[in-house]
C-alpha positions as CSV (number, residue, x, y, z in Angstrom):
1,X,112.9,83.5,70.6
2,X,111.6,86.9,72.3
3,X,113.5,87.3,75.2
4,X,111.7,86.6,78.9
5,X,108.4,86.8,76.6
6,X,109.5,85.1,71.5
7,X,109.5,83.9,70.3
8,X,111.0,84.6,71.1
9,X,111.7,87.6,74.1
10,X,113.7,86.8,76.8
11,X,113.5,88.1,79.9
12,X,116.7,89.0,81.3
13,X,118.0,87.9,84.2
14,X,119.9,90.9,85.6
15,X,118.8,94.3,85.5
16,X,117.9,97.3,87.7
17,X,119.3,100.6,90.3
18,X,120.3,103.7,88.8
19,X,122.5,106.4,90.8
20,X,119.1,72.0,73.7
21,X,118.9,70.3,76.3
22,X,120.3,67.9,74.0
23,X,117.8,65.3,73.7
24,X,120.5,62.2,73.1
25,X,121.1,61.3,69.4
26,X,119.4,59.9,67.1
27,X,121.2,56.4,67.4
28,X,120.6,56.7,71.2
29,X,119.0,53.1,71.9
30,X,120.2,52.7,75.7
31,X,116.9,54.3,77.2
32,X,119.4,55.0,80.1
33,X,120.1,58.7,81.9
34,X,123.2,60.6,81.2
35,X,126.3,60.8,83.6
36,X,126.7,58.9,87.0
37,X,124.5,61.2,89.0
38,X,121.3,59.9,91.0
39,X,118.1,59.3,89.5
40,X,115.2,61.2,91.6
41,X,114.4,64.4,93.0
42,X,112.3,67.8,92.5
43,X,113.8,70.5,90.9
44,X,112.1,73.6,91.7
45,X,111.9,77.0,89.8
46,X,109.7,79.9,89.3
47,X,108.4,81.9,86.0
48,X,106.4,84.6,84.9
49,X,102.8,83.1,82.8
50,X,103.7,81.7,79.9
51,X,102.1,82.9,76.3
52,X,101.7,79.3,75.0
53,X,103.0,75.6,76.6
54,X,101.8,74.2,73.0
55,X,104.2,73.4,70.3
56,X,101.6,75.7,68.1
57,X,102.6,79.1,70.0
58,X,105.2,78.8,72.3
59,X,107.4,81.6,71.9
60,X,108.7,83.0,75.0
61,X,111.7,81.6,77.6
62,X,109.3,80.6,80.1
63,X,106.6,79.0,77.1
64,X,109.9,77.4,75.4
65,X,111.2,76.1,79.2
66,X,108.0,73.7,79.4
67,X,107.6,73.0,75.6
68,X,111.4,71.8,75.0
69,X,110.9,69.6,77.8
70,X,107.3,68.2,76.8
71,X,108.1,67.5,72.5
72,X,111.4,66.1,70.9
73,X,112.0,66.7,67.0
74,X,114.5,65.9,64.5
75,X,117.5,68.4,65.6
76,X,118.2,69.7,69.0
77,X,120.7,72.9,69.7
78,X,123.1,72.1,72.5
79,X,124.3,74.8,74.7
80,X,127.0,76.0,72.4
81,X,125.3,76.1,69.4
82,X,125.8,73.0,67.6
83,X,123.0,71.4,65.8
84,X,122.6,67.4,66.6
85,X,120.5,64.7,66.1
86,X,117.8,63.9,67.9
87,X,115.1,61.6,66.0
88,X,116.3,62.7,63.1
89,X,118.7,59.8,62.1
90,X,120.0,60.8,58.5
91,X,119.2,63.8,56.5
92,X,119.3,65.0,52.2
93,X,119.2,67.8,50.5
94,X,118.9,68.1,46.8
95,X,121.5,70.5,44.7
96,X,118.9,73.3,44.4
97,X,118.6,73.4,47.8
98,X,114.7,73.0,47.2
99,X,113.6,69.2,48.8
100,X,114.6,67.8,51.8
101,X,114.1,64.6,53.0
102,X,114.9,63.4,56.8
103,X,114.3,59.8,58.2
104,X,113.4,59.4,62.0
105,X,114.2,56.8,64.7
106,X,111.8,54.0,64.5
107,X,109.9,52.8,67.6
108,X,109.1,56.3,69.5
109,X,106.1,57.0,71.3
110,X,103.9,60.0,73.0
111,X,103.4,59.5,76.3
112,X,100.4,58.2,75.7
113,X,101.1,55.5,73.5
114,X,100.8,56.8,69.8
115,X,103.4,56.1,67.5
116,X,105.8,58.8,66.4
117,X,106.4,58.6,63.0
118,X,106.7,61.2,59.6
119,X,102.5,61.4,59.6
120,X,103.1,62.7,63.3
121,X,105.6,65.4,62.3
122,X,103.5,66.5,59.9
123,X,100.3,66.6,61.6
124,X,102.1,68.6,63.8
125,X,103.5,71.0,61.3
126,X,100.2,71.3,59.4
127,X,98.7,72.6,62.8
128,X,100.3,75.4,63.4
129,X,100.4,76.6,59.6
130,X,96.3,76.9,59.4
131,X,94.7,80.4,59.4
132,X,92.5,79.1,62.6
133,X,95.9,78.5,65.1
134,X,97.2,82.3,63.8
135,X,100.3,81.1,65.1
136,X,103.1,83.7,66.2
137,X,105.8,81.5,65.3
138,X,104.8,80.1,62.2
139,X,106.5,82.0,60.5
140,X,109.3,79.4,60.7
141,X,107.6,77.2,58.8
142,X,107.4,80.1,55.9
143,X,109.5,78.6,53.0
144,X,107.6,75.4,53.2
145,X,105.6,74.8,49.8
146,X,101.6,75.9,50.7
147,X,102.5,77.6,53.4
148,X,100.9,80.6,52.3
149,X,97.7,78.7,51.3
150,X,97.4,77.5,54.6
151,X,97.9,80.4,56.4
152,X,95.3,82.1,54.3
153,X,92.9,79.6,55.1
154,X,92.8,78.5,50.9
155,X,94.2,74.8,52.4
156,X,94.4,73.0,55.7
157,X,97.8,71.7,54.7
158,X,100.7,72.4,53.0
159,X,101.3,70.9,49.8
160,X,105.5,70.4,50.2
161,X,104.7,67.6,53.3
162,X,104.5,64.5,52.3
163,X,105.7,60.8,53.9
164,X,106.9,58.7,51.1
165,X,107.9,55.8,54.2
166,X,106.5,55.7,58.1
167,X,109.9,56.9,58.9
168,X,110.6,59.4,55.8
169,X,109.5,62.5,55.9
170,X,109.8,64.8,52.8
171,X,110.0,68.5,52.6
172,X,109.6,70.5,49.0
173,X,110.6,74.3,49.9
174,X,109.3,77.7,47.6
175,X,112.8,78.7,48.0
176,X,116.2,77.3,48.0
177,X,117.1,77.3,51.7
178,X,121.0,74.9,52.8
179,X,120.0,75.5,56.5
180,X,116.4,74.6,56.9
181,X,117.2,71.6,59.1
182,X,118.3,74.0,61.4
183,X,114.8,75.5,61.9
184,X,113.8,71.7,62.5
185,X,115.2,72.7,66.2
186,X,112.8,75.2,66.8
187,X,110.1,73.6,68.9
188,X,107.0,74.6,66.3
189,X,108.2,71.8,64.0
190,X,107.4,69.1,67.3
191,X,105.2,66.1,66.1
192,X,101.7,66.1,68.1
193,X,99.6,63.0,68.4
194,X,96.7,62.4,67.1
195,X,94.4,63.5,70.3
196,X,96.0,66.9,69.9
197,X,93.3,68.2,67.4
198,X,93.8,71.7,65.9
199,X,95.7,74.2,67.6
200,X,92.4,76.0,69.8
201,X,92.2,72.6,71.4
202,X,92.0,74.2,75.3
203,X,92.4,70.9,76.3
204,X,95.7,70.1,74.7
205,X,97.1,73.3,75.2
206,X,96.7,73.2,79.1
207,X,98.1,69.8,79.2
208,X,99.9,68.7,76.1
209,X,101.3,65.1,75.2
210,X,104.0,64.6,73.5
211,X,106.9,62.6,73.0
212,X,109.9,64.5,75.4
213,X,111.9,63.5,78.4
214,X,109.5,65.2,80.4
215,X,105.2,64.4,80.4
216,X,102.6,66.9,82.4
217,X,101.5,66.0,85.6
218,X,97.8,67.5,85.8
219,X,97.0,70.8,83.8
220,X,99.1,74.0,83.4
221,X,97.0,76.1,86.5
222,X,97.0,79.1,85.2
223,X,99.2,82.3,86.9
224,X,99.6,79.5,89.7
225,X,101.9,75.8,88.4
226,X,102.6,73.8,86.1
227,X,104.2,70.1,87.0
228,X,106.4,67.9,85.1
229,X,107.3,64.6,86.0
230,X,109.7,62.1,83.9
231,X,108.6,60.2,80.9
232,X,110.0,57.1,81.4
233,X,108.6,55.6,77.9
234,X,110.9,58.6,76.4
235,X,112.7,56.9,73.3
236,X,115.7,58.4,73.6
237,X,118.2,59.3,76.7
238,X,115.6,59.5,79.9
239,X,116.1,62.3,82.3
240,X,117.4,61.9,85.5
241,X,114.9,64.6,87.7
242,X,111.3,62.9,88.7
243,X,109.6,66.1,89.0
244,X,110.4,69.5,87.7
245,X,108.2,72.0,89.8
246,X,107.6,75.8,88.1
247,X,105.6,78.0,90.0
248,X,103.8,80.9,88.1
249,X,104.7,84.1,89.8
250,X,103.6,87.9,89.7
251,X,104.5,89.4,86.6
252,X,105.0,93.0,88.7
253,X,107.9,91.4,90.9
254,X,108.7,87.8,89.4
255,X,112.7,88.3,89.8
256,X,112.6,89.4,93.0
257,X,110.6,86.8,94.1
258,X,112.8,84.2,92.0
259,X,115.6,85.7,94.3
260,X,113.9,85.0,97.5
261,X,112.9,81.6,96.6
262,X,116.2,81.0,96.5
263,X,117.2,82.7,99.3
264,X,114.9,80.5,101.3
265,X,115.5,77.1,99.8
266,X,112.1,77.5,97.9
267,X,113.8,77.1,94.0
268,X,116.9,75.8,93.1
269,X,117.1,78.0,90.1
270,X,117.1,82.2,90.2
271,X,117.1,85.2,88.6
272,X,117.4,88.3,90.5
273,X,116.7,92.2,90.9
274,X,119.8,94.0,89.7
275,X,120.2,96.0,92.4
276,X,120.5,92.7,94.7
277,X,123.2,91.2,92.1
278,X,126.7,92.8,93.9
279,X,125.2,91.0,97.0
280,X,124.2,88.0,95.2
281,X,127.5,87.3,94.0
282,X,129.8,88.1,97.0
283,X,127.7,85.7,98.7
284,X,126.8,83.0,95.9
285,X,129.4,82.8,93.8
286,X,132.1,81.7,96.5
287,X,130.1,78.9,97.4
288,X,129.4,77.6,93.4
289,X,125.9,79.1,92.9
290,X,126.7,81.7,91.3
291,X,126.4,80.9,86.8
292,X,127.7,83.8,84.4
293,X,127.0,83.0,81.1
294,X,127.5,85.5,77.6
295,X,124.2,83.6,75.4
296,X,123.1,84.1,71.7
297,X,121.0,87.0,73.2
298,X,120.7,90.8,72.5
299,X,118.7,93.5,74.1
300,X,117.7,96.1,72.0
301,X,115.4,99.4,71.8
302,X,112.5,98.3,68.8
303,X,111.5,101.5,67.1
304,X,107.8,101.6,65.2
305,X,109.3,102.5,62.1
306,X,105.6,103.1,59.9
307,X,104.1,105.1,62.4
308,X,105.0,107.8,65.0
309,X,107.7,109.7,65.9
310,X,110.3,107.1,64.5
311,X,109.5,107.0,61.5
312,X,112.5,108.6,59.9
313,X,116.0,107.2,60.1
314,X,117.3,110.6,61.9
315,X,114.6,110.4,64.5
316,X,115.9,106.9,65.4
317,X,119.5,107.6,65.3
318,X,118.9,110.4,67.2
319,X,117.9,108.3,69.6
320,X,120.0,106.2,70.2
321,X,123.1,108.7,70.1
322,X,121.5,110.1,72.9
323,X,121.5,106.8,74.8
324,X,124.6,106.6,77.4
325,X,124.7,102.9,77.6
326,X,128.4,103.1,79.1
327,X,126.9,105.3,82.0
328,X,124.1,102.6,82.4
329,X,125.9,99.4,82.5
330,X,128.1,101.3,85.1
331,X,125.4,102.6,87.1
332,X,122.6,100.0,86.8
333,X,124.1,97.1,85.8
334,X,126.8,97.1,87.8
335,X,129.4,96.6,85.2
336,X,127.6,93.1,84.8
337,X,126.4,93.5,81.2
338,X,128.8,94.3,77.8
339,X,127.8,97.2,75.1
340,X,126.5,96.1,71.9
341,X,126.7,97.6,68.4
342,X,125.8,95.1,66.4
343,X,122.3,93.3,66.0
344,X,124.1,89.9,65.7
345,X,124.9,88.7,69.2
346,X,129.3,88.3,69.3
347,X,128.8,83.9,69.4
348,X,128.6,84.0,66.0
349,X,131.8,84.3,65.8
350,X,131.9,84.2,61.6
351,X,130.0,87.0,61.2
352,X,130.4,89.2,64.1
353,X,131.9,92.5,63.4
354,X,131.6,94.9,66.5
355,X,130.5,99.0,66.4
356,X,128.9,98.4,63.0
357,X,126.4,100.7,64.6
358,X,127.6,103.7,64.6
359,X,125.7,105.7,66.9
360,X,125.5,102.9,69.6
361,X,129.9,103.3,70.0
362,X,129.6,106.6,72.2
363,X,127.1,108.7,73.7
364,X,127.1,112.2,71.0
365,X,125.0,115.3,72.5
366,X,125.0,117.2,69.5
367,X,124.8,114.7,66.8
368,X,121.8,113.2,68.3
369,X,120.2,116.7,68.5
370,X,121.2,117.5,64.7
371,X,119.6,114.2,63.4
372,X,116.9,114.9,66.3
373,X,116.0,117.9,63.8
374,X,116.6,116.4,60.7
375,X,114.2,114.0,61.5
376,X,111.2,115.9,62.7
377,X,111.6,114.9,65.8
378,X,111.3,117.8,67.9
379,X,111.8,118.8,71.4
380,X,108.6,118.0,73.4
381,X,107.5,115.4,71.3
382,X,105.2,112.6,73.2
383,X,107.6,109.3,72.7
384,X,105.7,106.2,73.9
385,X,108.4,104.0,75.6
386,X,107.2,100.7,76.8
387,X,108.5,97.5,78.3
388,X,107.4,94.4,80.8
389,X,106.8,94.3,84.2
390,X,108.9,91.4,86.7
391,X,111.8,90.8,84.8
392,X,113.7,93.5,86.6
393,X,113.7,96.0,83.8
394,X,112.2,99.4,85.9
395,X,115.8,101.1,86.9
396,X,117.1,101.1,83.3
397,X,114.1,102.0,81.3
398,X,114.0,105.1,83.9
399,X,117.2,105.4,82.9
400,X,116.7,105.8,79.2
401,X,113.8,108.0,79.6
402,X,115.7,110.5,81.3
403,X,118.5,110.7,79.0
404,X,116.4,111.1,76.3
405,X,114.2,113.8,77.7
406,X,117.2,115.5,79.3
407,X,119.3,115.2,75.8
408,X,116.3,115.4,73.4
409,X,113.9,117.5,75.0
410,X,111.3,114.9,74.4
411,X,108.1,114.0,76.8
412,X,108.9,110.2,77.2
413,X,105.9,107.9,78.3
414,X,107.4,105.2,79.8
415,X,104.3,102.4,80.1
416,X,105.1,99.1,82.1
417,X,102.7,96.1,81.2
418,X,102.6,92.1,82.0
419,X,104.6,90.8,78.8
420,X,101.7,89.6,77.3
421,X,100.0,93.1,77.2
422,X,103.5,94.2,75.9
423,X,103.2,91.9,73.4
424,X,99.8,92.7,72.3
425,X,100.4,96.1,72.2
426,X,103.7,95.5,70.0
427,X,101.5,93.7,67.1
428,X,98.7,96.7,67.4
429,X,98.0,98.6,63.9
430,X,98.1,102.0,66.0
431,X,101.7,101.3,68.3
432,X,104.4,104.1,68.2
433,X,107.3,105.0,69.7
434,X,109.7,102.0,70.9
435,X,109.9,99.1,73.2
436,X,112.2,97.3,75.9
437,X,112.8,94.0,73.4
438,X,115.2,91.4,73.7
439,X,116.1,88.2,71.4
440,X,117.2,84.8,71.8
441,X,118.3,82.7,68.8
442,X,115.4,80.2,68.4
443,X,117.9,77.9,66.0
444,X,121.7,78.7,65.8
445,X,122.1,80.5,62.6
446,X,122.5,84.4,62.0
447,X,119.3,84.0,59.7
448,X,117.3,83.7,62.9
449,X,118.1,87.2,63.6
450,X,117.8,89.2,60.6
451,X,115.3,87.2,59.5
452,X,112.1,87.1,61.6
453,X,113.0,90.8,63.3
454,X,113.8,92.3,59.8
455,X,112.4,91.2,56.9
456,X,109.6,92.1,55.6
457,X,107.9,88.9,55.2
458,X,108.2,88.5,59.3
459,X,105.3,91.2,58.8
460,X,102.8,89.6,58.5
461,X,100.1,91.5,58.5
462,X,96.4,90.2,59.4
463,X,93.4,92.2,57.6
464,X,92.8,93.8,60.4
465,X,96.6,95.4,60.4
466,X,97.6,93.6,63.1
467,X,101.6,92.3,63.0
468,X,101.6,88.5,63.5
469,X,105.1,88.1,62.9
470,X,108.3,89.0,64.8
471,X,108.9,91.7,62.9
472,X,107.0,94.0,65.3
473,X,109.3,97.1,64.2
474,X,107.6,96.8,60.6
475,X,111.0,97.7,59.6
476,X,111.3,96.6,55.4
477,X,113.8,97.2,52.7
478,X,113.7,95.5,49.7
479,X,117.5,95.5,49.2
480,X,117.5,93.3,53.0
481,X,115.3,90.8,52.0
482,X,116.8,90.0,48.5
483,X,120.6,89.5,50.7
484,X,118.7,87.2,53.1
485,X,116.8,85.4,50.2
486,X,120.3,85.4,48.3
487,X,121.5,83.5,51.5
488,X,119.3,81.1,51.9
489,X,119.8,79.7,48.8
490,X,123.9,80.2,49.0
491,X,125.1,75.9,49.7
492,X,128.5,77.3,50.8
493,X,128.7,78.3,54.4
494,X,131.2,81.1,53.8
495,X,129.4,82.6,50.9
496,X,126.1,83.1,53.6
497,X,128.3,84.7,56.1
498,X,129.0,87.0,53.9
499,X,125.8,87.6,52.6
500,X,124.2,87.9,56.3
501,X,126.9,90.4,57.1
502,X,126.2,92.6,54.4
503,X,122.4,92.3,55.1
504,X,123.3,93.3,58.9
505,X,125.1,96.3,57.5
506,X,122.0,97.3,55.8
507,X,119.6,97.6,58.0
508,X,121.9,99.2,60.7
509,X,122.5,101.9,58.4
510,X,118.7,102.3,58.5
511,X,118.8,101.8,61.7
512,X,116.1,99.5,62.2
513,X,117.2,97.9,65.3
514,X,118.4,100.1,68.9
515,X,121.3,97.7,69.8
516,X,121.8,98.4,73.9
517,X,123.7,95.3,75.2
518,X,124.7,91.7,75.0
519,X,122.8,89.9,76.9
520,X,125.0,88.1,79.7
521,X,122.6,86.1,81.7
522,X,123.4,85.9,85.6
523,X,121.5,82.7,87.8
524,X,122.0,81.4,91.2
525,X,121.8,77.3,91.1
526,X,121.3,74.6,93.8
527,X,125.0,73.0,93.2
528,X,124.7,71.7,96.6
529,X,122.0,69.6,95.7
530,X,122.4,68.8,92.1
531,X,124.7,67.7,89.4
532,X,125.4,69.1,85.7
533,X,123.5,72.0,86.3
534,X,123.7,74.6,83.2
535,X,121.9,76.8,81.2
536,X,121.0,75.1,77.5
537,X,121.1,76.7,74.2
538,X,117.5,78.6,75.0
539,X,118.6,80.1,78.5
540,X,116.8,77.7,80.8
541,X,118.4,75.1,83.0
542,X,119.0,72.0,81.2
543,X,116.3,69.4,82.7
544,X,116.9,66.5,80.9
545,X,120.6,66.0,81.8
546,X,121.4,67.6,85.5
547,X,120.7,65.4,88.4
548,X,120.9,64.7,92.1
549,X,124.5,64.6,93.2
């Protein structure tokens, strides 16, 4: 998921000053909310605008916040990464690793009455797989069988979809793939009702109905609200809340604004402008408010590697050797965030082998200024640096920008945008240079990762030449995607791990990814006022389970 704007980027909490849910399982029948708190209440939070609130192209923290709460499919991640039932009640894949077959929970409705059942999954999935929806995140659904003849616009569906049963839904891959449940978390794979029509449907995607814990009250008002209120026809475990509140704010200042909220009693849920978080916590985390938690997120610097002054290997080592990140965390992060050098974030534990990047261990003067020349990257070169605007990003982008002119000799253009412009500019056939990007594990697996940001299938190019995948780097080496492909179709767990490590290795040593840090995210909570409150497997407070104490 692109961190604080898919996908999906998240935004991250913390940063600035320079000197799933678990929906209830599948054999959940009670209809009754979680824990002994109260039922009732408003819980209040703000957000930047969203890309997408519709299962089709949500993408994004904020997008994912609203659409996780709105749709329930056959798996949900909980907060530490393990993969449950949620409709799904059994599932079987054949030896070749090629057809799988899932039955769901009888009896489920939308919240407007339509049945859920395998020809509503499927509808659903068949949606966001046509040409016309040009889906960011369809990618997911990639190794289904006639996926690519829908996304070329040859078919409207995809031939490896079929329901043998109401309940049964059956799922013929290209390609062998032991973990494509997994992806089933992933909200893209939500069934839609019928009403939902195809994916431009403006109607549906300012106000869509599904089958969650939560339902829309009114329309998503646009840079303004959006209004969720319990569903109490939800099939499986209801939520406690009766109204969720998220107020739209300025994309320019949104954590700072989060902060106040708070401050004032506005929002029971913050981020905050880094140089307000050594304040924040001497006064927040005394009395309980203060939540610290190390997610399944990385920040990284995303190179264009087919265009510009990145191009080469040197040029982007050479960057990022002349990153300090020690001197940043220490002087704009407070000490609050954790170096990476890895792409794989360190809670996957199995594969997680720290300072395979070389150049991201220790700041190295000369070495970046040898590669710097190797690489044709020569002092008072333009470099286009770009990242988003409200998430509290400003102090450490400057940060960068002067370490790389001041070690490089380069003529950095550091560009802030609203995420979506980021993002825009990101899938352009003409962007250079690199940009602030962050990642959250859609679905807990490693193949999340190196997947959709690396190979070259996450592409996805349009005729035009614009990227339409997450691979926005249009980083591809053949010798990647055959370990990834080999993995996929690798039934033993251990034998993946191995595989995704070695594919890691390879594309650090092209360095196709500028690891910065793990992403610790930092929140002030209402624990005054509510119960159970936590931050779920996507990074958002956990809706569906907290409640009034």
């Amino acid at each position: 998921m692109r961190g604080a704007k898919s996908a999906k980027w998240v935004a991250m909490a913390a940063v600035v000053a320079l000197g799933v849910t678990a929906c209830g399982g599948g054999d959940d029948d009670s209809g009754d909310s979680k824990g002994s708190g109260q039922k009732g209440g408003t819980f209040r939070l703000g957000i930047t605008e969203p890309v997408a609130i519709d299962p089709y192209n949500a993408q994004e923290s904020e997008g994912t916040l609203v659409t996780d709460n709105l749709f329930t499919g056959l798996y949900e991640p909980t907060a530490d990464g393990q993969v449950v039932p949620a409709l799904a009640t059994s599932k079987k894949v054949s030896a070749d690793g090629k057809t799988w077959t899932f039955t769901i929970k009888p009896g489920t409705k939308f919240s407007n009455g339509e049945p859920v059942d395998a020809e509503s999954f499927i509808r659903g999935w068949n949606r966001v797989a046509q040409k016309s929806a040009a889906s960011d995140v369809a990618y997911h659904m990639a190794g289904i069988a006639g996926f690519a003849d829908a996304q070329s616009g040859k078919s409207k569906t995809m031939s490896g979809l079929t329901a043998p049963a109401a309940d049964t839904i059956q799922v013929k891959l290209s390609e062998p793939d032991f973990e494509f449940y997994i992806k089933t978390t992933h909200t893209v794979f939500s069934p839609v009702p019928k009403v939902a029509g195809d994916a431009k449907n403006k109607a549906y995607n300012t106000a869509p109905i599904g089958n969650g814990p939560f339902k829309m009250q009114g329309q998503w008002e646009h840079n303004k609200s959006i209004t969720l209120v319990r569903n109490d026809s939800y099939g499986l475990t209801k939520a406690h809340l009766d109204k969720v509140q998220i107020d739209i704010l300025n994309s320019a200042n949104g954590s700072t604004l989060e902060y106040q909220g708070f401050e004032s009693g506005q929002y029971d849920w913050a981020r905050m402008p880094t140089p307000q978080l050594p304040a924040a916590k001497a006064k927040y985390d005394p009395q309980g408010e203060w939540l610290t938690v190390d997610t399944n997120g990385m920040n990284f610097l995303l190179p264009i590697t087919d265009n510009g002054p990145l191009k080469t290997v040197q040029a982007r080592e050479a960057v990022s050797y002349a990153i300090d990140r020690d001197a940043i965390i220490k002087g704009v992060f407070q000490g609050m965030q954790t170096k990476s050098t890895t792409i794989l974030p360190p809670v996957f534990k199995d594969v997680y082998e720290k300072n395979l990047c070389t150049s991201c261990v220790k700041q190295d003067q000369a070495k970046a200024k040898q590669l710097a020349k190797e690489g044709g990257l020569k002092p008072g070169t333009t470099l286009e640096l770009a990242y988003n605007t409200g998430a509290g990003h400003e102090e450490w982008m400057q940060a960068v920008k002067q370490q790389l002119e001041s070690v490089l000799g380069l003529k950095v253009k550091s560009t802030a945008k609203p995420f979506a412009e980021l993002l825009a500019d990101q899938q352009k056939p003409s962007a250079t240079g690199a940009y602030r990007f962050a990642w959250g594990a859609d679905y807990p697996t490693p193949d999340n990762f190196l997947y959709p940001l690396l190979d070259t299938a996450s592409i996805n190019k349009d005729e035009n030449g614009k990227v339409t995948g997450d691979n926005r780097g249009r980083y591809s080496n053949k010798e990647f995607d055959a370990l990834l492909a080999k993995a996929r179709g690798t039934a033993d767990q251990a034998g993946r791990n191995a595989l995704y490590k070695q594919a890691e290795k390879k594309a650090l040593g092209d360095q196709a990814l500028i690891p910065l840090w793990n992403r610790t995210q930092l929140r002030l909570v209402n624990t005054k006022k509510f119960a159970d409150i936590k931050m779920d497997f996507h990074e958002n407070p956990n809706l569906a389970e907290l409640s009034l104490k």
